[in-house]
C-alpha positions in Angstrom: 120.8 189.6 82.2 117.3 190.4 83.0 117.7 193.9 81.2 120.3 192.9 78.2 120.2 189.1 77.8 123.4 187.4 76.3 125.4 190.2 74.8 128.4 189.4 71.9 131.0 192.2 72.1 134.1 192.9 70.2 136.3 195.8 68.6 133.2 196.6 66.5 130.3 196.9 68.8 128.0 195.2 71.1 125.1 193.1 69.9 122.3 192.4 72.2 120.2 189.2 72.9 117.4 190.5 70.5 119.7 191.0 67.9 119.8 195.0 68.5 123.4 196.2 68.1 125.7 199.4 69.2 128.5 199.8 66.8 131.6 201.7 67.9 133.3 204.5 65.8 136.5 204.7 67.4 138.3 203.7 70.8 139.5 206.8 72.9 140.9 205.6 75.9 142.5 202.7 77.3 141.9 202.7 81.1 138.9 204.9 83.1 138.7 205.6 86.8 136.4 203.1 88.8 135.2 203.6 92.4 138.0 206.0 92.2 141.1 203.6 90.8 142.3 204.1 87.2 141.6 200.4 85.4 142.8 199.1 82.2 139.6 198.9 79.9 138.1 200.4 76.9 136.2 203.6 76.2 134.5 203.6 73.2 132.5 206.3 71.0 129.1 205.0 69.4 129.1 205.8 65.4 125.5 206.8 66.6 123.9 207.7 69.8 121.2 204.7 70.7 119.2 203.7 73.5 118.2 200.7 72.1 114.5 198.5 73.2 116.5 195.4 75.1 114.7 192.5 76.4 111.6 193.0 78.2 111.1 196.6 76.9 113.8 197.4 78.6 116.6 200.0 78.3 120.3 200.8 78.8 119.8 204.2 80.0 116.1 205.1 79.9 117.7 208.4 80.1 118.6 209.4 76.9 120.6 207.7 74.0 123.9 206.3 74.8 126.7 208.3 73.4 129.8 206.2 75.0 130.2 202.6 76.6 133.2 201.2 78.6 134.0 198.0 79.8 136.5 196.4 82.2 137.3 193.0 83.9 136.0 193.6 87.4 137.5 190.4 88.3 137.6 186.4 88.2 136.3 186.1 84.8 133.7 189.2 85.0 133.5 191.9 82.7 131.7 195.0 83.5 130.5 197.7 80.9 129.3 201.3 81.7 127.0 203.0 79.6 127.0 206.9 79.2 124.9 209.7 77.6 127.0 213.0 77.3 128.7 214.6 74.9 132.3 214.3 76.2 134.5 211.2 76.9 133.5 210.0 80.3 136.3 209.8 82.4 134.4 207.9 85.6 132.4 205.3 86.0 130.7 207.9 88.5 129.1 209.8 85.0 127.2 206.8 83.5 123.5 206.2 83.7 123.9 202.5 84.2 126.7 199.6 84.7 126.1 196.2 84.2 128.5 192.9 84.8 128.4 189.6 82.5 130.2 186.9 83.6 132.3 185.0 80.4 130.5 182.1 79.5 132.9 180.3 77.4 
């Protein structure tokens, strides 16, 4: 929270407390490996590669502009989201320049 604030995601993209936003072009996997178990989640493919200012200044990478983002329940009512910067479909969570886990509010 202290990086992204609240975030609002669905099929489309994710918008960020500040109102910055990620929009996806397409969905290209259903599951991805994670601490070395394949998962059910969603890999997605920014329409455009972003590294978006978040709150505080802060970044999702600070490593270069985000190319693909995941997410995944990571348990009772958690969702976690990986954020990557290269140009091919990520595969692990072990490839992304930062993770981050939101629990559901509603």
């Amino acid at each position: 929270m202290s990086i992204t604030g609240d975030i609002d995601m669905d099929d489309d993209g994710i918008t960020f407390e500040n109102g910055k936003e990620l929009t996806f072009s397409d969905l290209i996997a259903d599951s991805l490996v994670v601490d070395g178990k394949r998962v059910p989640g969603s890999v997605y493919r920014l329409a455009q590669p972003l590294d978006p200012e978040l709150k505080n200044g802060n970044r999702l990478c600070g490593a270069g502009k985000v190319t693909y983002l995941a997410t995944w329940s990571d348990g009772d009512g958690s969702m976690a989201i990986a954020v990557f910067t290269g140009s091919r479909p990520p595969r692990s969570d072990d490839e992304s320049c930062a993770t981050y886990s939101y629990e559901d509010q509603e």
